[in-house]
C-alpha positions as CSV (number, residue, x, y, z in Angstrom):
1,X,-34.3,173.6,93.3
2,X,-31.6,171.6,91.8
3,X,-31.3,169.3,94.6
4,X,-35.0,168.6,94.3
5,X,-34.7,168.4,90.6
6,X,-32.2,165.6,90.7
7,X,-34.1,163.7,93.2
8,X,-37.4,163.6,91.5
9,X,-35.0,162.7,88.4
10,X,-33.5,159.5,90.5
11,X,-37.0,158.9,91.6
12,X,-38.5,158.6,88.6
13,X,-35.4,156.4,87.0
14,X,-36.0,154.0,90.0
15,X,-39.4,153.4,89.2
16,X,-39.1,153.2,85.4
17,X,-36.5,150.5,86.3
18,X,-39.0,148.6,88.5
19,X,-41.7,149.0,85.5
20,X,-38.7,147.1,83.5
21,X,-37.9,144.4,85.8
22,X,-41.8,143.9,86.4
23,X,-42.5,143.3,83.0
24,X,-39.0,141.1,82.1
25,X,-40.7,139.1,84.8
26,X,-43.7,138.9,83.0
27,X,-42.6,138.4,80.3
28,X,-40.2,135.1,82.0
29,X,-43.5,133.8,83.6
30,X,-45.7,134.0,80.5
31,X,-42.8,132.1,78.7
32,X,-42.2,129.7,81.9
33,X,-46.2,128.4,82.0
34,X,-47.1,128.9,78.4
35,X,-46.1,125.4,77.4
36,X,-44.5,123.3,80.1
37,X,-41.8,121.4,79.5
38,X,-42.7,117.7,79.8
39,X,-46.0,118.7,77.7
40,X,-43.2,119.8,74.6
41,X,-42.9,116.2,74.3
42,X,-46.6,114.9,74.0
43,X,-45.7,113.9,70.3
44,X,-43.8,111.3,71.1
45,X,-44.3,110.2,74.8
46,X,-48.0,110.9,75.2
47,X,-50.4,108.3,76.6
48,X,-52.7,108.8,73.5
49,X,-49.5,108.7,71.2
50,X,-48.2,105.1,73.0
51,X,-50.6,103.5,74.7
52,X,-53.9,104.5,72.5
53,X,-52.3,104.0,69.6
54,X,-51.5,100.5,70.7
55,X,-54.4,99.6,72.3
56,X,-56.4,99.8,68.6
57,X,-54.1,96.1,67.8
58,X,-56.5,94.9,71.1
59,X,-60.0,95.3,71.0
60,X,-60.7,93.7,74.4
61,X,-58.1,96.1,75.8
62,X,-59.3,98.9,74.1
63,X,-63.0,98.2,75.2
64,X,-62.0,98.6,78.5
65,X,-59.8,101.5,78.5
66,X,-62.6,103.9,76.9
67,X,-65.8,101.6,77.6
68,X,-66.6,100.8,74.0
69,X,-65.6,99.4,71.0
70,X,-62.9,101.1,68.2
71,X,-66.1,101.1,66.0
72,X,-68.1,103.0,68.5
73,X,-65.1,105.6,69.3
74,X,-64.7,105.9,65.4
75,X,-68.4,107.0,64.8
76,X,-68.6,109.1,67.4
77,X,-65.3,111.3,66.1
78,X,-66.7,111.3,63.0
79,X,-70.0,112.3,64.1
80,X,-68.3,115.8,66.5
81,X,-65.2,116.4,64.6
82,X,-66.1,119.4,62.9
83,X,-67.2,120.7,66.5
84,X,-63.9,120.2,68.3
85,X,-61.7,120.8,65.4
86,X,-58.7,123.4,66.4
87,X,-56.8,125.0,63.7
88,X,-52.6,124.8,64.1
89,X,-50.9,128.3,64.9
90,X,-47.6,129.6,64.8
91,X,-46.8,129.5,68.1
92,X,-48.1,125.5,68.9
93,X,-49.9,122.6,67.2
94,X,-53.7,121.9,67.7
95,X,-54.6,119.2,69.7
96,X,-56.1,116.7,67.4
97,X,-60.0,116.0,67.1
98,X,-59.3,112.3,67.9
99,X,-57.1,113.5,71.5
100,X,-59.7,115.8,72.5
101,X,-62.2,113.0,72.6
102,X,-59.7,110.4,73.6
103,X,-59.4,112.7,76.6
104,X,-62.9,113.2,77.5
105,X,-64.2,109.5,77.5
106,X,-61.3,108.9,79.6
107,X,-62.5,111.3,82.0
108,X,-65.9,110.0,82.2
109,X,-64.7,106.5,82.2
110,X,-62.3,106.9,85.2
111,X,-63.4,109.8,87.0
112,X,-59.6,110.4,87.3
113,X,-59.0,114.3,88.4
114,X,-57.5,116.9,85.4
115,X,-54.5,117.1,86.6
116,X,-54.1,112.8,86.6
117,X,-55.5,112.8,83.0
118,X,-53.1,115.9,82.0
119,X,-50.0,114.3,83.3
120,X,-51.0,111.0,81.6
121,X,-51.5,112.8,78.0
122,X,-48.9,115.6,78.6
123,X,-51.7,118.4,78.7
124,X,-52.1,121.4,80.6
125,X,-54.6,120.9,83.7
126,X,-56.6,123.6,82.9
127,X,-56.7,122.5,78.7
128,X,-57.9,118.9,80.2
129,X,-60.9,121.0,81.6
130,X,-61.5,122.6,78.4
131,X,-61.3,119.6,76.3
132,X,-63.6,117.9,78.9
133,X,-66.3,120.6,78.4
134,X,-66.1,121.2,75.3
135,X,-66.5,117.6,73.7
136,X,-69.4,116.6,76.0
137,X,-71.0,119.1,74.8
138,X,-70.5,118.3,71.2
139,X,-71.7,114.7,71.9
140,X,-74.8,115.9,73.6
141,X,-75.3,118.2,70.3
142,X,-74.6,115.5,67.9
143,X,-75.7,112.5,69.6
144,X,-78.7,113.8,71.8
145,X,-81.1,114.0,68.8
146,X,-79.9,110.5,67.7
147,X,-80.0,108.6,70.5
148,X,-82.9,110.6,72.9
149,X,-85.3,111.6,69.8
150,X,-88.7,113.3,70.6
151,X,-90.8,110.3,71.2
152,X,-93.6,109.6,68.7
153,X,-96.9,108.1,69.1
154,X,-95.3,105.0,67.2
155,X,-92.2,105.0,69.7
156,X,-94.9,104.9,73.0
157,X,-96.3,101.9,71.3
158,X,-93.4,100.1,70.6
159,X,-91.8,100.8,73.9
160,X,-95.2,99.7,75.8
161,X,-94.9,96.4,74.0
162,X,-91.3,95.5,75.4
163,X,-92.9,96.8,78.7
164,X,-95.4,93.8,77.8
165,X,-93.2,91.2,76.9
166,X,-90.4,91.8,79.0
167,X,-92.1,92.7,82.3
168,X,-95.6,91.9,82.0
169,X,-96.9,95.3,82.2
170,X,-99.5,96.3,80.3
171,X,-100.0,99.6,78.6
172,X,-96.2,100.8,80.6
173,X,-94.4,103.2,78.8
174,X,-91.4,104.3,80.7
175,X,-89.9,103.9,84.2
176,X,-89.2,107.2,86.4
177,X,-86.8,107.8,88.9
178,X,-84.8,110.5,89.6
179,X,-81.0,110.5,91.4
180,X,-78.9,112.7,93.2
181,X,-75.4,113.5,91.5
182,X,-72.8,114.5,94.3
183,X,-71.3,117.2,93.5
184,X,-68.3,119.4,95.3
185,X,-69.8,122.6,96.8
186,X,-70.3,125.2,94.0
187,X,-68.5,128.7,94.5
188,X,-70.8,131.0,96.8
189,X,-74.1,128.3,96.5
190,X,-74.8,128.2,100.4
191,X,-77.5,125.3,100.9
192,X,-78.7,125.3,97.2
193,X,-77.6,122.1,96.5
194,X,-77.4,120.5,100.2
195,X,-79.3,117.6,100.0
196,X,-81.3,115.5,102.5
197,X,-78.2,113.4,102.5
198,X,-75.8,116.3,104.1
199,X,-73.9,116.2,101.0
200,X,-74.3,118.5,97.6
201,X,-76.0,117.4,94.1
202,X,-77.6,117.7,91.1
203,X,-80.7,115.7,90.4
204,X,-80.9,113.7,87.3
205,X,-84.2,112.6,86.2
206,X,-84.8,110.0,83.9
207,X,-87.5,108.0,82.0
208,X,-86.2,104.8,81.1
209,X,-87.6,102.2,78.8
210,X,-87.6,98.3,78.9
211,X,-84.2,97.9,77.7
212,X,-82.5,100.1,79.8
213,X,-82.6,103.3,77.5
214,X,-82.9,106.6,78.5
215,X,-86.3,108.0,76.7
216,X,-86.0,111.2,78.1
217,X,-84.0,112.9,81.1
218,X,-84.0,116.5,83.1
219,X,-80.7,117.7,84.6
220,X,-79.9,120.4,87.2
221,X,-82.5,120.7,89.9
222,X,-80.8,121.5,92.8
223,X,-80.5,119.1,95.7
224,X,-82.1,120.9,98.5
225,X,-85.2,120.5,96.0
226,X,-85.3,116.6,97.6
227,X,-88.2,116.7,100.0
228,X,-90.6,117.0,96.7
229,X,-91.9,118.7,93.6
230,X,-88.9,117.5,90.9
231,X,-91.2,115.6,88.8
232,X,-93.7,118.4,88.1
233,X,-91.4,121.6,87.9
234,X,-89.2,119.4,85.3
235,X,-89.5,119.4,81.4
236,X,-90.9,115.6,81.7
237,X,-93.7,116.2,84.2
238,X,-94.5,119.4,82.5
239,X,-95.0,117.5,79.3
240,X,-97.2,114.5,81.1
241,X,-99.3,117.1,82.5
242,X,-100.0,118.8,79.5
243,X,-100.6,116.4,77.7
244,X,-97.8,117.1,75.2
245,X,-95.7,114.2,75.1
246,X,-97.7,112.4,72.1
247,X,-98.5,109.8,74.5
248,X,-100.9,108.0,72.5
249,X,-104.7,107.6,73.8
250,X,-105.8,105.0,76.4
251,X,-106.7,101.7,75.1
252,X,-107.4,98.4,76.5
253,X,-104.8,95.8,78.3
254,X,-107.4,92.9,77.7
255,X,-109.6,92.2,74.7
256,X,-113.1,93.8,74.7
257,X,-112.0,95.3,78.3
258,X,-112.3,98.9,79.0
259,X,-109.8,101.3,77.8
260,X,-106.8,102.0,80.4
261,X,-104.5,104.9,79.9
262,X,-100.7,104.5,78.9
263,X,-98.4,104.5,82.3
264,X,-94.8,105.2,83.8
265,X,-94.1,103.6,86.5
266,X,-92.7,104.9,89.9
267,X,-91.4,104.8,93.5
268,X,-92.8,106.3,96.2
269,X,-91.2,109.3,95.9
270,X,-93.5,110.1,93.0
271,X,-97.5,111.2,93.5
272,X,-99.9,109.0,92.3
273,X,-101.7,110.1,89.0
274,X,-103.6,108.9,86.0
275,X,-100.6,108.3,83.8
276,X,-97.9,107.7,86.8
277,X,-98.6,104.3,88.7
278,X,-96.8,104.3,92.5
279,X,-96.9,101.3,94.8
280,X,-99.9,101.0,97.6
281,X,-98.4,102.4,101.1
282,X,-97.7,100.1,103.9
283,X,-100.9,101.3,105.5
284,X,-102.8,99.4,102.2
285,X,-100.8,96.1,102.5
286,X,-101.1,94.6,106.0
287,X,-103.0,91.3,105.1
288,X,-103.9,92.7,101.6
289,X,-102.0,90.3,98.7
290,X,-103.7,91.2,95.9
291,X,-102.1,95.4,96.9
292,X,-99.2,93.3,97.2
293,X,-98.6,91.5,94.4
294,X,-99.7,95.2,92.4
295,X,-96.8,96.3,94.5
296,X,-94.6,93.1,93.5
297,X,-95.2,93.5,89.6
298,X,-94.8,97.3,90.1
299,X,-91.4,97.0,91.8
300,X,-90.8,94.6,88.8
301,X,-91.2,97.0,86.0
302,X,-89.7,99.8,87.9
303,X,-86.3,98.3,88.5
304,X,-85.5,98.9,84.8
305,X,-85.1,102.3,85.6
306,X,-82.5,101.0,88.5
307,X,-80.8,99.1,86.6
308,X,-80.4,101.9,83.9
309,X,-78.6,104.1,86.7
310,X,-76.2,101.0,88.0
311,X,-75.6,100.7,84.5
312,X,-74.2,104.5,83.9
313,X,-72.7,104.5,87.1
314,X,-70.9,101.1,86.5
315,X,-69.6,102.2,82.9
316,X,-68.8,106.2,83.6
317,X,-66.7,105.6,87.1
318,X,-66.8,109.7,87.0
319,X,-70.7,109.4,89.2
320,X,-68.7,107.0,91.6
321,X,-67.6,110.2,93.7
322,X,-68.3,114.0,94.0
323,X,-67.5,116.2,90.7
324,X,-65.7,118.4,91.5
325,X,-66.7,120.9,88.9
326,X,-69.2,123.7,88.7
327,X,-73.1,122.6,88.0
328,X,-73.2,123.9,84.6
329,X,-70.2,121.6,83.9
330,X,-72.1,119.0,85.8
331,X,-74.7,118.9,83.4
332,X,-73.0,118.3,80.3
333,X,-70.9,116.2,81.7
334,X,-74.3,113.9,82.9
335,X,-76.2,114.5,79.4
336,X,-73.3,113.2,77.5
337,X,-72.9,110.2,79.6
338,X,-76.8,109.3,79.4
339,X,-76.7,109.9,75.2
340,X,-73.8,107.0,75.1
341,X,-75.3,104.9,77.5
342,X,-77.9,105.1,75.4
343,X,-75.8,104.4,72.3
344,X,-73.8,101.7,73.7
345,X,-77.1,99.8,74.9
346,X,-78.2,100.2,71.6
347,X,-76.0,97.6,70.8
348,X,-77.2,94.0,70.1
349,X,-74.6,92.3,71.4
350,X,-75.2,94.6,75.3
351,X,-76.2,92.2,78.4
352,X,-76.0,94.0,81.7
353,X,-74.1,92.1,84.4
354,X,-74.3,91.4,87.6
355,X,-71.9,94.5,88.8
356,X,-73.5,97.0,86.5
357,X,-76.8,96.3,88.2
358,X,-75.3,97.1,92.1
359,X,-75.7,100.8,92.2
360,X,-73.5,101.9,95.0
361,X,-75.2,104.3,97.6
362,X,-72.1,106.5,97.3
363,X,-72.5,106.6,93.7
364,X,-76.4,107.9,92.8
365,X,-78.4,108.9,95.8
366,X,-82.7,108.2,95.3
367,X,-84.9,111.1,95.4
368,X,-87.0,111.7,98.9
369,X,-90.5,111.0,98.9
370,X,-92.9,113.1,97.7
371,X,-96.2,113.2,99.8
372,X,-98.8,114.5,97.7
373,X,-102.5,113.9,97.6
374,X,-104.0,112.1,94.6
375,X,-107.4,112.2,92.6
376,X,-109.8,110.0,92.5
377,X,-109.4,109.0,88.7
378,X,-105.9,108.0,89.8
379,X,-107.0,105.5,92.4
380,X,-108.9,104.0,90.4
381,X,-106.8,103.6,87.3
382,X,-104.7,102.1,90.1
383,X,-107.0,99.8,91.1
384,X,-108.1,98.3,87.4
385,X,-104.6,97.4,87.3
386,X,-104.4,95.6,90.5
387,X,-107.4,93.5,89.4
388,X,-105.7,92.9,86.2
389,X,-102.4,91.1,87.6
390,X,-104.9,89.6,90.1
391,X,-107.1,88.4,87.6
392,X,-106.9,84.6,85.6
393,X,-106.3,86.8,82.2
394,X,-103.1,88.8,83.9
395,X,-101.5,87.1,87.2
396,X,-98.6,85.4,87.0
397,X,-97.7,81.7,87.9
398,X,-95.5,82.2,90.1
399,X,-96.5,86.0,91.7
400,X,-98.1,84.3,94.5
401,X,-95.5,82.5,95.4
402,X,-92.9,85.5,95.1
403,X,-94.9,87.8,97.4
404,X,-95.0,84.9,100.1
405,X,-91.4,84.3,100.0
406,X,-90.9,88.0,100.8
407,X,-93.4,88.4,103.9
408,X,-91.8,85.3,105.2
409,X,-87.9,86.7,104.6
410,X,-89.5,90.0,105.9
């Protein structure tokens, strides 16, 4: 009895001993990773505490570290401050408002991985991620309703009379297109998001007005969704179906001439209705020009929306590969970036060049097509357009000649 006493005893002292070395371990490792040791000095040798800080003597330099002006990056902190703020503890300092967002439109600007971003401001991998997160979705809060408002009867009007001007295209209010966001393959997804493509994505889709704006945009349908129905199971094409968009009512696109109902403008991968104009198939064209010059001022009014995605591609390098983050984080990351393209093209002094109009294949992939049939009231609000541009009150000088030049290149 005492034998087995004393052994249960040494047992138990062994164990409690393990219990101690367990947690001094613990306790070494919690210490070890809780602030690393080249991140103790981010004060001093920080990217954002050198380099930033320098880059606001250079304004061109600055412009095209984070993609827009010390103005612009100013009003935006001001605007999401209050939403990223972190209050200063005992054990550590807060990383600052102006860091936080310093961090995320480098992010979005490079497409540079958290842990290249981290070691670049002396940040935690994992804190990037946070900060990344957390300050796109404060823009998207803050900036969203200033830059993407509810449109307004007023706003169609206007936006149809840049359509007008710009692209001679009556009664157009908006450009629709929708693109696939390559992704990395979410955790337990399957073929969700596998897309026609063989990769995985998001879809994107955006209504864009004559100056390259975003009007209004729908984020997160899957990819597999590709082979059709995007437009009407989103927010947008629930809207234009209902009727609850405050589109205003049809009116005419020639004096005394009958009233034609406001359109967006699409590809083929979109069906064919009253208030969404797509291009006549190839079956309508063979020895057909007045279907092909529809087609030809069509295509012309719909590469506005295009343009918009080379645009946002060109400026936020993070859509030039796969995200490799989960879809939820996908989408804030894409609503933010569309809310200060939209910001930034506010600007006056904004002109698109030639390398932010190239969209990349490998950086936004289109939509598939959508084979749907169409009414009869869409036809022929199709058609009264066709006669329009065809017509000595609406063609174009040289429209002719462009559609020409085409067959004979094709």
């Amino acid at each position: 009895m005492e034998s087995s006493s004393s052994s249960d005893s040494s047992d138990w002292e062994t164990v409690a001993a393990f219990v101690v070395l367990d947690e001094d371990e613990r306790n070494k490792r919690s210490t070890r990773t809780w602030v690393h040791d080249i991140n103790t000095k981010r004060e001093e040798l920080g990217e954002f505490r050198r380099l930033v800080q320098e880059l606001r003597n250079d304004s061109k330099r600055f412009h095209m570290y984070f993609r827009m002006t010390i103005e612009q990056f100013d009003y935006i902190h001001e605007l999401i401050k209050s939403d990223i703020y972190k209050r200063n503890t005992q054990l550590r300092k807060a990383i600052t408002t102006e860091e936080r967002l310093a961090v995320c439109l480098r992010f979005l600007a490079t497409g540079n991985s958290f842990r290249s971003i981290g070691f670049s401001y002396r940040l935690g991998f994992s804190t990037v991620r946070e900060i990344v997160q957390e300050v796109c979705q404060a823009i998207w809060k803050r900036l969203g309703p200033i830059t993407m408002p509810q449109p307004t009867e007023e706003m169609w009007k206007t936006i149809a009379s840049r359509y007008k001007e710009m692209w001679n295209f009556p009664n157009c209010i908006g450009a629709i297109d929708g693109k696939h966001i390559n992704i990395q393959c979410p955790i337990n997804a399957g073929s969700t998001y596998y897309n026609y493509k063989g990769s995985h994505s998001i879809v994107l889709l955006a209504l864009v007005d004559a100056d390259y704006k975003f009007i209004a945009i729908d984020v997160g349908a899957y990819g597999r969704n590709s082979d059709g129905g995007i437009l009407s199971n989103s927010i947008i094409g629930k809207k234009l179906q209902s009727k609850t968009f405050n589109i205003p009512e049809p009116a005419p696109i020639i004096q005394n001439g009958q009233p034609q109902p406001y359109v967006i403008v699409g590809d083929e991968a979109f069906p064919l209705k009253t208030y969404l104009l797509r291009p006549y198939s190839r079956s309508y064209l063979e020895d057909n020009e007045p279907n092909k010059i529809f087609n030809y001022r069509l295509s012309r009014a719909r590469r506005v929306v295009e343009n918009a995605f080379g645009i946002l591609a060109a400026r936020w390098r993070c859509f030039r590969g796969p995200l490799e983050i989960q879809p939820e984080f996908v989408d804030k990351v894409v609503l933010a970036s569309c809310c200060l393209h939209n910001m930034l093209c506010a600007d006056n002094a904004f002109e698109p060049d030639t390398e932010s109009l190239q969209l990349l294949e490998s950086a936004l992939l289109n939509i598939d097509s959508l084979r749907r049939n169409s009414t009869r009231e869409a036809f022929q609000v199709r058609d009264y357009f066709k006669e329009y541009f065809n017509s000595n009150v609406g063609s174009l000088v040289w429209q002719i000649e462009s559609v020409r030049k085409g067959k004979k290149q094709t």
